[in-house]
N, C-alpha and C positions, 0 to 999 in steps of 0.2 A: 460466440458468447464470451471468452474471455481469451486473451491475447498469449502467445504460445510463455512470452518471456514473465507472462505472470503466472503460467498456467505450473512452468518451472518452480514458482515460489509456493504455491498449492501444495502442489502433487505429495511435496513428502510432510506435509501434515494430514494430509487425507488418510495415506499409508495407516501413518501413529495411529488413527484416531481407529481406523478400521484391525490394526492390530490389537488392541486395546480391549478391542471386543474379539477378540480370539479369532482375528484373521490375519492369518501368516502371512500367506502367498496371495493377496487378493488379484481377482482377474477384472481387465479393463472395465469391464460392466461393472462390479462391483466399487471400483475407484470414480468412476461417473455416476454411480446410484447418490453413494456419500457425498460428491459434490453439489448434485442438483438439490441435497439436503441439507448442504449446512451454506453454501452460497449466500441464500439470503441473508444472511443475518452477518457477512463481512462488511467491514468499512475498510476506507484506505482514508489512511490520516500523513499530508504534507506540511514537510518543516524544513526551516532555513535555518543553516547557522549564524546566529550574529554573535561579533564582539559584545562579552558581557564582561563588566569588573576584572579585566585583566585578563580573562580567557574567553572561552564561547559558552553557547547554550542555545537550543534549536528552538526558536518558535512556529509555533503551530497555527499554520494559515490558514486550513481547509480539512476536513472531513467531508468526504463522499459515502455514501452509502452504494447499493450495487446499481438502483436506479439513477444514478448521476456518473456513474464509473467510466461507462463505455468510450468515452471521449476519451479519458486520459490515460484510457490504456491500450486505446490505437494508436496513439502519438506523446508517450509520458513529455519529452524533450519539447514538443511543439505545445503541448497543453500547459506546460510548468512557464515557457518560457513567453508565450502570449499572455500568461496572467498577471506574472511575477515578477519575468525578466529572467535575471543572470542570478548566480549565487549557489551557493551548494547548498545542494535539498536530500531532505530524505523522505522516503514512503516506509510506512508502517503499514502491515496487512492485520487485521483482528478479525476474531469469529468470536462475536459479542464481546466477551470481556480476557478471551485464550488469544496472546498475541499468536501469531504464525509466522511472521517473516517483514524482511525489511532491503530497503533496494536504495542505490545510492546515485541523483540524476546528477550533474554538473550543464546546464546550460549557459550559453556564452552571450554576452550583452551586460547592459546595463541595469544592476539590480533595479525593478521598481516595487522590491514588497517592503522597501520599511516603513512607507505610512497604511499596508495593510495591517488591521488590527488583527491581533493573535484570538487565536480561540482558545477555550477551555479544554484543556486533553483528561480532566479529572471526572 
């Protein structure tokens, strides 16, 4: 269902969210009950740095919701770099509008997102 090196990015939001509500030491079940609950409602948002006005700024190529996810979190490197190309990217994890974590891909080749249009992250 969801890939181990994301599962790392997860886990200790799930923790919070289950401490939050007054659970300390939660046990495995309980950390998978939470996930099968708030899962839905994650996106993963992918960005590239480009040169802007003298320094950088990440544009924002793709939002995946969890129905779209599975691909690119069997193979982030082979997924980022069949679309895109080359270029430093990042992924943002959100559970609706509560960021959660963020992951840094470097794929090797030849950028092909600069005539991807950017999307709206607002």
């Amino acid at each position: 269902m969801i890939a181990g090196w994301c599962w790392d990015l997860v886990e200790p939001y799930l923790r919070r969210n289950l401490l939050n509500r007054g659970i300390e030491r939660p046990t495995r079940k309980q950390i998978l009950e939470e996930f099968t609950k708030v899962w839905p409602a994650f996106t993963v948002t992918i960005g590239v740095q480009e040169p802007w006005a003298g320094t950088i700024r990440f544009k924002w190529l793709v939002r995946l919701g969890v129905d779209d996810v599975t691909p690119f979190l069997d193979d982030p490197m082979g997924w980022i770099d069949g679309r895109f190309g080359g270029g430093k990217f990042k992924m943002n994890l959100h559970h609706g509008m509560h960021f959660v974590n963020t992951k840094n891909f470097k794929p090797d080749g030849a950028p092909r997102w600069q005539d991807v249009p950017a999307i709206s992250v607002d």
